[in-house]
C-alpha positions as CSV (number, residue, x, y, z in Angstrom):
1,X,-7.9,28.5,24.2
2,X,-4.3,27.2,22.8
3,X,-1.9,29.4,22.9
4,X,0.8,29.6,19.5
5,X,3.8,30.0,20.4
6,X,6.4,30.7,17.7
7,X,9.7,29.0,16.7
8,X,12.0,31.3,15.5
9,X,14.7,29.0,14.8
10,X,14.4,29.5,10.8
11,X,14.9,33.0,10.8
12,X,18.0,32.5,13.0
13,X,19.1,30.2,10.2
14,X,18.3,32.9,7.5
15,X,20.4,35.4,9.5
16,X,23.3,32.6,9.7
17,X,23.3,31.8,6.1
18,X,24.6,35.7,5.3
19,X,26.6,36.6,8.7
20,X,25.3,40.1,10.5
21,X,22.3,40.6,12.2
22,X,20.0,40.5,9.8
23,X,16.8,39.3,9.9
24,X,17.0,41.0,13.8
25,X,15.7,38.0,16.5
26,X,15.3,40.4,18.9
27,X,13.3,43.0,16.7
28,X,11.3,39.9,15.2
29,X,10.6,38.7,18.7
30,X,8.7,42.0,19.6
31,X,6.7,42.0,16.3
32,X,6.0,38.2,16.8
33,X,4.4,39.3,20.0
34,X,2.9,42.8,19.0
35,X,1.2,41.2,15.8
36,X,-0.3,38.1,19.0
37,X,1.9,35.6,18.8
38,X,1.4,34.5,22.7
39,X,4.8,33.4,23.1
40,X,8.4,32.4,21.7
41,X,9.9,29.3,21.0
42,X,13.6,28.8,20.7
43,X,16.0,25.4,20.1
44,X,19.9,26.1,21.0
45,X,22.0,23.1,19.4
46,X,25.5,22.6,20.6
47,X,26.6,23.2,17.3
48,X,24.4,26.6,17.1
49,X,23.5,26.0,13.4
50,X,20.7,28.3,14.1
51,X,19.6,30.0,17.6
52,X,23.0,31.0,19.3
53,X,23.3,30.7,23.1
54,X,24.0,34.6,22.7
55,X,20.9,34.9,21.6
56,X,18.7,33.7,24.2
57,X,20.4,36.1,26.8
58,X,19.3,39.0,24.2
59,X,15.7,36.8,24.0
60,X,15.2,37.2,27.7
61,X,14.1,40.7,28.0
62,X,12.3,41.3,25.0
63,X,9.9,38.3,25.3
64,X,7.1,39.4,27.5
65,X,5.1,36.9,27.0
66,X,5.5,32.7,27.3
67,X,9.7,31.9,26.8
68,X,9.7,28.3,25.7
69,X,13.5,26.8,25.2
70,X,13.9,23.5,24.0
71,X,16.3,21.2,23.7
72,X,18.8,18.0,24.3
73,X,19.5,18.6,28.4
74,X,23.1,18.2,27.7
75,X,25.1,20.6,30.8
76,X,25.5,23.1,28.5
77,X,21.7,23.1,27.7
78,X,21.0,22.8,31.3
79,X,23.5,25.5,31.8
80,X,21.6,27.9,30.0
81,X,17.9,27.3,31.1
82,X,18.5,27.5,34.6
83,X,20.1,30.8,33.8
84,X,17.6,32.0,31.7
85,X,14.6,30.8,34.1
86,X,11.8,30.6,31.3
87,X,8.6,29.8,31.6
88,X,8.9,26.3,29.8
89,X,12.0,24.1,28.7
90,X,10.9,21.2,26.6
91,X,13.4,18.4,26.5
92,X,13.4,16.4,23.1
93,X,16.4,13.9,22.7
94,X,17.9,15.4,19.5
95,X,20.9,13.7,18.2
96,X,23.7,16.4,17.5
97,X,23.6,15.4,13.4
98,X,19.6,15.6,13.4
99,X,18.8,18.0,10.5
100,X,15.6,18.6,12.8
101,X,13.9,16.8,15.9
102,X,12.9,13.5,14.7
103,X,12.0,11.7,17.9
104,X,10.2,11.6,20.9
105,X,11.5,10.3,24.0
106,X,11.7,6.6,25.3
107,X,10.7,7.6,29.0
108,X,10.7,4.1,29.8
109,X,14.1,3.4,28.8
110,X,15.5,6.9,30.3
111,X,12.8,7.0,33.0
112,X,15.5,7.9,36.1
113,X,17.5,10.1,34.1
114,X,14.1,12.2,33.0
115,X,13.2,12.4,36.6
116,X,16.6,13.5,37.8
117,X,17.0,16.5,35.0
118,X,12.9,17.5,35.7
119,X,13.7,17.9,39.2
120,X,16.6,20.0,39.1
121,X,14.5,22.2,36.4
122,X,11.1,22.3,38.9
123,X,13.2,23.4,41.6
124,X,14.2,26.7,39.9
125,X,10.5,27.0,39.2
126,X,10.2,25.7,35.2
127,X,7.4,24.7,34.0
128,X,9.0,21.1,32.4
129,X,7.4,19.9,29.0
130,X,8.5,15.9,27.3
131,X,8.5,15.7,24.0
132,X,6.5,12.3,23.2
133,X,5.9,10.3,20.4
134,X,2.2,9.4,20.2
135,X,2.3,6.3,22.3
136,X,-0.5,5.8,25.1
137,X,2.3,3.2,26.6
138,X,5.0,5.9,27.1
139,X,3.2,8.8,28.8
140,X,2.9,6.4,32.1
141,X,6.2,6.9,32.6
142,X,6.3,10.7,31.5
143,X,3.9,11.4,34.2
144,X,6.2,9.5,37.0
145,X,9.5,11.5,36.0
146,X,7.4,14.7,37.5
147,X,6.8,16.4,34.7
148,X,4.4,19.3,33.9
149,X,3.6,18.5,30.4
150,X,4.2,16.5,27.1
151,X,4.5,17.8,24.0
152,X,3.1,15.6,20.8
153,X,5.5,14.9,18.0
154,X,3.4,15.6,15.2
155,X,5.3,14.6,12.2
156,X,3.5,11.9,11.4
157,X,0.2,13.1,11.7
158,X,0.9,16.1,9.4
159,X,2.8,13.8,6.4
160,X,-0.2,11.6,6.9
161,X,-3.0,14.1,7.1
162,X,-1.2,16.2,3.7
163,X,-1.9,12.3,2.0
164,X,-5.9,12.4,2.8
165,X,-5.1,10.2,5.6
166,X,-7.4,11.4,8.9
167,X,-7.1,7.9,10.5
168,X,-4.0,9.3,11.1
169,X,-4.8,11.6,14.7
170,X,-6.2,8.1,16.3
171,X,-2.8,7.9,18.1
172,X,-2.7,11.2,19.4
173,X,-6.0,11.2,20.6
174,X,-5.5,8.0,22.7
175,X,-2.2,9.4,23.7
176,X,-4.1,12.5,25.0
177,X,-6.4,10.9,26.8
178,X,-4.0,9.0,28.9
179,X,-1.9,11.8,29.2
180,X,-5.1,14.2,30.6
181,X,-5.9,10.9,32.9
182,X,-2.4,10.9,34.2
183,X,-2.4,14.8,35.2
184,X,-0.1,15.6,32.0
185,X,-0.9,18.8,30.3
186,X,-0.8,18.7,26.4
187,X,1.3,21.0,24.1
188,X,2.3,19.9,20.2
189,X,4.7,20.8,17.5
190,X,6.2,19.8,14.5
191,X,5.2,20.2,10.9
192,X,1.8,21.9,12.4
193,X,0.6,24.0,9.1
194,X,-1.9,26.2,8.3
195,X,-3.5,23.7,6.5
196,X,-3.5,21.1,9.3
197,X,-4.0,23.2,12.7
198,X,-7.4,23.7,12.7
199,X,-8.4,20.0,12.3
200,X,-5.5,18.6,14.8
201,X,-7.0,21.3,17.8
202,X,-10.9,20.4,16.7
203,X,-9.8,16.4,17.4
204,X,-8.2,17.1,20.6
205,X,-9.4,20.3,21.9
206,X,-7.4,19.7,25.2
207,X,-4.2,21.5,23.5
208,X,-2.9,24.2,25.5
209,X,0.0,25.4,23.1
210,X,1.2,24.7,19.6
211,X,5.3,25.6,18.6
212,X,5.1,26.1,15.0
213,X,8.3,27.3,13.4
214,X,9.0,26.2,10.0
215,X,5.9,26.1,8.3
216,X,4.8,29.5,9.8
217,X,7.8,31.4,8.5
218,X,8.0,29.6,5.3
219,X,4.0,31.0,5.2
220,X,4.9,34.1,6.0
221,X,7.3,34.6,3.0
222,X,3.8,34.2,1.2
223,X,1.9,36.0,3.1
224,X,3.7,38.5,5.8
225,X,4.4,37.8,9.1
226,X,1.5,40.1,10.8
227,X,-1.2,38.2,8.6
228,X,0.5,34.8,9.2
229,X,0.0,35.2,13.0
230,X,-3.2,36.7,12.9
231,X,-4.1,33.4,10.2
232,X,-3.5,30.7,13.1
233,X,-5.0,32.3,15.6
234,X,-8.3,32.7,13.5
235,X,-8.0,28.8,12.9
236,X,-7.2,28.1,16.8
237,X,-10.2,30.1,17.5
238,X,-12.4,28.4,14.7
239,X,-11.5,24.9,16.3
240,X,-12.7,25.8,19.6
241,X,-15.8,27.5,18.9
């Protein structure tokens, strides 16, 4: 079954936009994983525009289930995971004025450098996740660098699939299939909805975890955070009956 694990970047940036504590990451963190959330997803940018380095450290004992940190491995990135020790760092090549992760990486092009970072991250015993744009030709090269898993950018998919478009998950169903045939284990994020999750896991059922930030918490303004939760997992489960 995929597991959903939650970003909670935004509420970071709600507590940010006021000062204080409030809305509480750590407090949100245990209700995230009381009301089945099956794991938490963080993003630390050097500029800290949301998720604090502070705050993983308070993070780390609260989340009892999946820790996922992601994030430009930068030293000070680096710094932090090995650390922290989580159960997953994803590395996504963010530029530092990127309003949000807009690309996956070349692992052609940065092929060595990948392969040097992985490894120092496998030895302390991560689990080490690429996020990929939905090119067969690229995960070749994710699967030499030594990595664990990929993780599919999904923007595209989700502006195309909001438009009618379903032609749109042919790419990341070829890309999954390469990536299962070359070992890679497959997780996704970005823009993933409500509205879209339940057809993306029903096309490629391999899936093992979705990071859905955004769109969850802007759903959950709608709707509460307990019944947000409890909404993906009831489309998760629907796609792999």
């Amino acid at each position: 079954m995929t597991k959903l694990s939650v970003n909670i970047n935004k509420l970071a940036t709600i507590r940010n936009a006021r000062g204080g504590v409030t809305p509480n990451l750590v407090e949100a963190a245990i209700k995230i994983q009381g009301f089945g959330g099956q794991g938490i997803t963080v993003h630390p940018r050097p500029d800290e525009r949301h998720i604090r380095y502070r705050d993983v450290y308070d993070l780390k004992p609260v989340v009892t289930e999946e820790f996922n940190i992601e994030g430009n491995p930068v030293q000070k990135f680096m710094d932090l995971v090995l650390d922290i020790c989580p159960a997953q760092v994803t590395l996504v090549p963010d530029a530092d004025d990127a309003i949000t992760s807009n690309a996956g990486w070349d692992t052609v092009k940065h092929l060595d450098y990948l392969t040097d970072i992985i490894a120092e991250f496998k030895r302390a015993g991560i689990r080490t996740s690429i996020f990929l744009d939905p090119n067969p030709a690229l995960v070749e090269a994710a699967a030499k660098t030594g990595a664990d898993r990929i993780e599919l950018y999904t923007e595209l998919f989700a502006s195309e699939y909001e438009k009618g478009n379903l032609t749109a998950i042919t790419p990341y169903k070829e890309t999954a299939r390469v990536a299962t045939a070359n070992g890679l284990v497959l997780n996704a994020g970005h823009d993933l909805s409500l509205d879209n999750i339940q057809y993306f896991i029903q096309e490629i059922p391999e899936i093992a975890e979705v990071s859905i930030g955004h769109a969850l918490i802007s759903e959950a303004l709608y709707l509460g955070l307990e019944n947000t939760i409890q909404a993906y997992l009831r489309k998760i489960e629907l796609a792999q009956l």
